[in-house]
C-alpha positions as CSV (number, residue, x, y, z in Angstrom):
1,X,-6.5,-24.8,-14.9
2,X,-10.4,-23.2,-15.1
3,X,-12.3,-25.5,-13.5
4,X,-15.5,-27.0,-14.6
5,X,-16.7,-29.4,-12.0
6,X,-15.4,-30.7,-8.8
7,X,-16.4,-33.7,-7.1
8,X,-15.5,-35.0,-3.6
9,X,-16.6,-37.9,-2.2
10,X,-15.1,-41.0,0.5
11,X,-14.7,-44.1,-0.8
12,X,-15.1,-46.6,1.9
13,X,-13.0,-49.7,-0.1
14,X,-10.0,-47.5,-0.6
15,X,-10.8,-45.8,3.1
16,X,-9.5,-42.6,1.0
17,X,-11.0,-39.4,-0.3
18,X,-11.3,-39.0,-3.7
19,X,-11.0,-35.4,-5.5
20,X,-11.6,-35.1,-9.0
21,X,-11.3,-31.8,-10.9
22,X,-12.7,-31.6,-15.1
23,X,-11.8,-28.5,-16.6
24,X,-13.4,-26.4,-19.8
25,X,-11.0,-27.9,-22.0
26,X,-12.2,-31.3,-21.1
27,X,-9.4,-32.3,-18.7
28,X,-9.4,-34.1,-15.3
29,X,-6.9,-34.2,-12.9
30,X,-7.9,-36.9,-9.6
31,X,-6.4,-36.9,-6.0
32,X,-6.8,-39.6,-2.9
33,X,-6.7,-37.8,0.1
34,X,-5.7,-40.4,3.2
35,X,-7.1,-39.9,6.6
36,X,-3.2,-38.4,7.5
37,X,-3.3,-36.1,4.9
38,X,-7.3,-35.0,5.6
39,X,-6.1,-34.0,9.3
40,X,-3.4,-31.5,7.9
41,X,-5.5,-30.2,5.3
42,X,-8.7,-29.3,7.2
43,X,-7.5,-27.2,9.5
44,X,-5.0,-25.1,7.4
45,X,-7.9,-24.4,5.6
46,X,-10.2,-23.5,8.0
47,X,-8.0,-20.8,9.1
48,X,-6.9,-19.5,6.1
49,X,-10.3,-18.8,5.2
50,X,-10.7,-17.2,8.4
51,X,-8.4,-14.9,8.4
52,X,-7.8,-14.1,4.5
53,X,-11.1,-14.7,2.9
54,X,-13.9,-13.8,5.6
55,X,-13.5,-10.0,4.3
56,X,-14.5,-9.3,0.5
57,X,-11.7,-7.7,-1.3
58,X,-13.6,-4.8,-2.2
59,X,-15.1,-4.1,1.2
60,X,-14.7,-0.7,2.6
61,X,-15.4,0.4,6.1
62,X,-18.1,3.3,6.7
63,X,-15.6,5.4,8.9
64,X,-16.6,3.5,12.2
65,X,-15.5,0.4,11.8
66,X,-11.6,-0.9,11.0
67,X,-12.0,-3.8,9.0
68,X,-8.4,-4.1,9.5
69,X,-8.4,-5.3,13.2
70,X,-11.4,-7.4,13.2
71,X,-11.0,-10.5,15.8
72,X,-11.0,-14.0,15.0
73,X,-14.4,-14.4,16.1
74,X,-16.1,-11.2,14.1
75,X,-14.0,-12.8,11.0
76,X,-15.5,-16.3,11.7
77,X,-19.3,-14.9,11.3
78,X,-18.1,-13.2,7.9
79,X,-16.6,-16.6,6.6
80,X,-19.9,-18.1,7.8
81,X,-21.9,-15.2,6.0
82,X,-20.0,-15.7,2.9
83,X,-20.0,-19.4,2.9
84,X,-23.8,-19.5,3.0
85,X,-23.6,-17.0,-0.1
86,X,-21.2,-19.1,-2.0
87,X,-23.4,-22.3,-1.3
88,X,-26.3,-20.5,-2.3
89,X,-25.7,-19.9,-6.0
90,X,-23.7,-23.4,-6.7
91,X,-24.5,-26.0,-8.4
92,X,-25.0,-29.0,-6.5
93,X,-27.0,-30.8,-8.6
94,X,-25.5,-31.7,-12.3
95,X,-23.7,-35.2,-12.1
96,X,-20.1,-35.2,-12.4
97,X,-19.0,-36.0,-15.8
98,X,-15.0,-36.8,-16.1
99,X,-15.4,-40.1,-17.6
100,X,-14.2,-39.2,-21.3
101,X,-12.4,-36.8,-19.8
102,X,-8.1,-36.2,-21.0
103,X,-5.9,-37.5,-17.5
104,X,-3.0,-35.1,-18.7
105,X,-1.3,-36.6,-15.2
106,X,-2.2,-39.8,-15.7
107,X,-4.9,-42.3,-15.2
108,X,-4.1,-43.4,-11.7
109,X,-5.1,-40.5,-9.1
110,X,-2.4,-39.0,-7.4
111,X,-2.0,-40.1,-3.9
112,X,-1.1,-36.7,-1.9
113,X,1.6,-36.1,0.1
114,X,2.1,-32.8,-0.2
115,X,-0.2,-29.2,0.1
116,X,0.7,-26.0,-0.1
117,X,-2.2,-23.1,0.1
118,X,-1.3,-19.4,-0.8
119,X,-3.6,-16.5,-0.3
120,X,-3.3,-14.1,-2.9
121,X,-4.1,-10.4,-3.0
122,X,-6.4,-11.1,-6.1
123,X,-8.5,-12.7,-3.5
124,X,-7.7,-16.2,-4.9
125,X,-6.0,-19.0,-3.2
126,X,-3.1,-20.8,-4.9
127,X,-3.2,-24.7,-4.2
128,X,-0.5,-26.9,-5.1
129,X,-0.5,-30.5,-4.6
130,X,2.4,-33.3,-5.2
131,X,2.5,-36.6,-4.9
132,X,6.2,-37.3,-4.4
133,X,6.9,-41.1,-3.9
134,X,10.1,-43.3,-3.9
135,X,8.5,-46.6,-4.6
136,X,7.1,-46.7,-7.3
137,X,8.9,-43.6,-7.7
138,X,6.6,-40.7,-8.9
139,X,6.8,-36.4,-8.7
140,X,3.5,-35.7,-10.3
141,X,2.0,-32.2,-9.4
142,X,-0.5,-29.8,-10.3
143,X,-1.7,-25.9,-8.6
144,X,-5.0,-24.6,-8.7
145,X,-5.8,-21.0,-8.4
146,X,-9.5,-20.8,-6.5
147,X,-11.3,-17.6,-6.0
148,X,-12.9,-17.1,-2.6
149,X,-16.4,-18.7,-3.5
150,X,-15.0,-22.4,-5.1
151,X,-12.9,-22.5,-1.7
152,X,-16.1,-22.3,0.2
153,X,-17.7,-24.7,-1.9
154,X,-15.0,-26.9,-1.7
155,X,-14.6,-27.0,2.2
156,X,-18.6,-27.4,2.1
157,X,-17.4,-30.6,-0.1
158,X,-14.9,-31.9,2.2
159,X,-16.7,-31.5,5.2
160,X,-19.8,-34.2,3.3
161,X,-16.6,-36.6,2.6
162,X,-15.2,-36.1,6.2
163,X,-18.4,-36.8,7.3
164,X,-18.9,-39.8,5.3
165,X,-15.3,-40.9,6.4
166,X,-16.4,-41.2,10.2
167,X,-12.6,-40.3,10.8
168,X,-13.6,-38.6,13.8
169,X,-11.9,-35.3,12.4
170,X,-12.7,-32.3,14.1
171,X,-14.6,-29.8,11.9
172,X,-13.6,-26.6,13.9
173,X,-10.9,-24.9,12.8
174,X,-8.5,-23.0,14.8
175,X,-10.7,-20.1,15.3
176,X,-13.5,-22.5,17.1
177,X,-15.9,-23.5,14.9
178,X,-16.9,-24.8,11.4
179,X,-17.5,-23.3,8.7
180,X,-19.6,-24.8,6.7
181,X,-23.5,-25.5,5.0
182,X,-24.8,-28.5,5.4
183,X,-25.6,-29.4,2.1
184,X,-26.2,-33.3,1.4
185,X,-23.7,-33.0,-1.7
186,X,-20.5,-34.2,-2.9
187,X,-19.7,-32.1,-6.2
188,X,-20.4,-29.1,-7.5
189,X,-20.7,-27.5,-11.0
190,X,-18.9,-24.3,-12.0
191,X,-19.5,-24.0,-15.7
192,X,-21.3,-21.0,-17.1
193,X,-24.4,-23.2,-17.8
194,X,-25.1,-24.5,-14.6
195,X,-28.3,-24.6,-13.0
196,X,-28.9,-22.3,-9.9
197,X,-31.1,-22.4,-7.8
198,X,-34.5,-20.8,-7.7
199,X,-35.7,-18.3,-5.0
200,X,-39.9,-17.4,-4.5
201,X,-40.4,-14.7,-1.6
């Protein structure tokens, strides 16, 4: 699944978060994320950013300093440093468009009860999320595979929603502290044709 745009935002009628994913070959796939599920999520997250994304792939150490046996905290100011990067040159600003969109899953979001997250070597993570219900009985399922800068973006996008939520949900992860841009926005655009932002010095 190459994803397009994402959107996250709270909806305060269905006291749920709502994720909803368009692809480039004009699909969408839509989640609800309850409060329960929210409060497993965010901090599984959090620290597997921490200590899987907060180093580049291709960084290599001048001689001096072992990137291997970095502490939690020196990680946490990379994550940071590489968060801000990633907010930096999305697209926060094109509307969402899933409304014509194909619902290969189904029209009705799935509600989540189930999340696996999978760092990879590629530098990716592998998300998989099932909705697995008795009544009415459903087994719907989908995985995403996110490089390192959509996962920032999309933790900068749950945080907004978490906020919004006023669930009381600590942002810090286990390493103790957020990490995350404030950025007043609730989806983001990944297509080729985005706009980015513009820098004067």
């Amino acid at each position: 699944m190459d994803i397009r745009q994402l959107s996250v935002r709270y909806h305060t009628d269905q006291d749920r978060i709502l994720v909803s994913i368009n692809t480039t070959v004009g699909e969408e796939v839509q989640m609800w994320l309850t409060r329960r599920m929210a409060m497993q999520l965010w901090p599984l997250i959090n620290r597997i950013v921490i200590d899987h994304f907060a180093i580049p792939q291709d960084a290599k150490t001048d001689g001096y300093v072992d990137l291997a046996a970095m502490g939690p905290h020196t990680r946490k100011m990379l994550a940071d440093l590489r968060a801000h990067e990633a907010t930096q040159t999305a697209d926060f600003s094109t509307p969402y468009q899933g409304k014509l969109a194909n619902r290969p899953l189904g029209d009705t979001p799935l509600l989540i009860t189930e999340v696996n997250l999978t760092p990879k070597e590629s530098g990716q993570m592998q998300m998989n999320f099932k909705e697995a219900l008795l009544d009415p009985l459903s087994n719907r399922g989908f995985q995403l595979d996110m490089p390192a800068d959509l996962v920032f973006g999309v933790l900068n996008l749950l945080k907004q929603a978490l906020d919004q939520s006023q669930w009381e949900i600590r942002h810090d992860s286990p390493r103790d502290a957020p990490i995350l841009i404030d950025e007043a926005a609730d989806e983001i655009d990944m297509s080729p044709d985005a706009t980015r932002p513009t820098y004067l010095n």
